[in-house]
C-alpha positions, 0 to 999 in steps of 0.5 A: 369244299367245292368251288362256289358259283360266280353268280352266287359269290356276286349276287352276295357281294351286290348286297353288301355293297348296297348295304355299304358293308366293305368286302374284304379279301385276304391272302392265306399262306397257311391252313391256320391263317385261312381259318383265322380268316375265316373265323374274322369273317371274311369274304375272299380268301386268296391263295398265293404263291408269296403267302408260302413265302411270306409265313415263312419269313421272307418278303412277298417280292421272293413270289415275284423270283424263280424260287419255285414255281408259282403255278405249282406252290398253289396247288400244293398250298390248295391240299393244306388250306382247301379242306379247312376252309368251310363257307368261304371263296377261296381264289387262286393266284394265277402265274399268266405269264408261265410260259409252260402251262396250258392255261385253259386246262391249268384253270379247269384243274384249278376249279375242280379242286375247288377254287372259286376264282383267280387273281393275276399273281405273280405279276409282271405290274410290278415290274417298271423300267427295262425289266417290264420293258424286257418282259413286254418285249419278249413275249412274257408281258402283261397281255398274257395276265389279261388273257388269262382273265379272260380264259377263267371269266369264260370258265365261269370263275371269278375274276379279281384281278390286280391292275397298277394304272388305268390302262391296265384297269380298262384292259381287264375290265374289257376281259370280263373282271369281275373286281379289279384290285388297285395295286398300291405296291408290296405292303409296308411294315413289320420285319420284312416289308417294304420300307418305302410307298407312296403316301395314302394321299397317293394312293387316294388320286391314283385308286380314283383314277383306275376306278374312273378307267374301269367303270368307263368300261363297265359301270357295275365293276367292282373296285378294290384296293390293296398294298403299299402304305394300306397295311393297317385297318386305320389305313383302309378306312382312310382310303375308302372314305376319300375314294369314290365308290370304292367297295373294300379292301384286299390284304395279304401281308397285313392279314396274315403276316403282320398281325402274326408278327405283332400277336406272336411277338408280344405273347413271348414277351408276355411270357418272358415277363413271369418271374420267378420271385415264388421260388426265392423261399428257402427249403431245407429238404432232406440232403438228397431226396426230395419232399415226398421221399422225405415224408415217406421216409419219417413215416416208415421211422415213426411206424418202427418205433410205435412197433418197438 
């Protein structure tokens, strides 16, 4: 599928937001999540490097290490999950910090294969103490993940960047993002999440605040939230009640990994629980053969004797 102009994917998100329909974006670590995805009606579909890592069981945070490349693993992951998403946007998660890319032609390739728009992932945000410090300091900090914004809005693709505080929503908001994402941390829940968050109400205050910065801004920004303790449905509808002109929801591990998780878990189960208690009857069959040779052998004996 081609990439899907800006334009049209705003001027559709527009009317939702006028109709107060929430926008939801979701990550796909795999052809078939994407296409469940899109069959549950979504309207963003984003490709990250942790998606890889996440359906294969281990946590979203293995993205943010030197397992592999980022930048790479999406555009491997684009050949799987690309062809089977048919009316859907599908965003790249964009390394800006890669310091072995030339950035403006690494977004051009991405377009043409047809991603309709990036997202800031991995991401030094979240990174905090004297590991974001070190980053920073050595040329490898969160200016790089703004640049990048700025390179795709020029190419015309759609933005949504990730963001931890207001400074970095006004940052992006400034290099032309299209929505900003309030990052709340790695997801909770199930077998590989984070165990550890902030509290929903947390979360309430903070997202209200990078909303505030963003739209200081820019008024028509889009605001999204995603991640740490909004894991589950439930959650989101908390938070988009309470926050002010919030307009939706990005999920990745509760999009994909926790309703696999969960589906998966109780279809086995399910199965484990057929029992066997039909074949407690007891059979007397012929030492040896089974039923149908049986059979076959008593009807040979009656034809002999009818000859006979």
């Amino acid at each position: 599928m081609p990439a899907i102009p800006r334009k049209k994917i705003l001027e559709k998100f527009r009317k939702m937001i006028a109709g107060g329909v929430p926008i939801v974006g979701g990550g796909a670590g795999t052809g078939l999540s994407a296409k469940a995805e899109e069959a549950g009606g979504i309207d963003l579909i984003i490709i990250y490097n942790s998606g890889r890592y996440r359906m294969a069981g281990r946590g979203s945070a293995a993205g943010l290490l030197a397992y592999g490349n980022a930048n790479e693993i999406v555009k491997e992951m684009a050949y799987e999950v690309l062809p089977v998403v048919k009316k859907t946007p599908v965003l790249a998660g964009v390394n800006g910090t890669d310091p072995f890319v030339i950035m403006p032609l690494l977004l051009a390739e991405l377009k043409t294969m047809g991603f309709s728009g990036v997202q800031n992932f991995p991401t030094i945000g979240l990174f905090d103490g004297q590991m974001r410090q070190s980053f920073e300091e050595t040329g490898m900090g969160f200016g790089l993940e703004v640049d990048m914004i700025a390179a795709a809005h020029e190419l015309d693709l759609l933005t949504t960047p990730y963001v931890f505080n207001p400074d970095e929503a006004r940052a992006m908001t400034k290099a032309g993002a299209d929505i900003v994402v309030a990052h709340m941390g790695v997801t909770t829940g199930g077998s590989i999440g984070a165990t550890s968050a902030k509290s929903l109400d947390d979360c309430v205050t903070e997202i209200d605040a990078i909303a505030e910065a963003a739209r200081a801004v820019r008024k028509d920004v889009i605001l999204l939230c995603h991640g740490g303790p909004i894991s589950m449905p439930d959650d989101a509808r908390y938070i988009l009640e309470r926050c002010k002109g919030l307009h939706g929801f990005y999920g990745a591990s509760s999009m994909e990994r926790l309703p696999a998780e969960a589906a998966i878990a109780r279809q086995t189960a399910d199965f484990k629980a057929v029992t066997l208690e039909h074949r407690s009857q007891k059979w007397e069959p012929v030492l040896g053969k089974s039923d149908a040779q049986t059979k076959k052998s008593g009807a040979k004996t009656t034809a002999k004797k009818k000859k006979g």
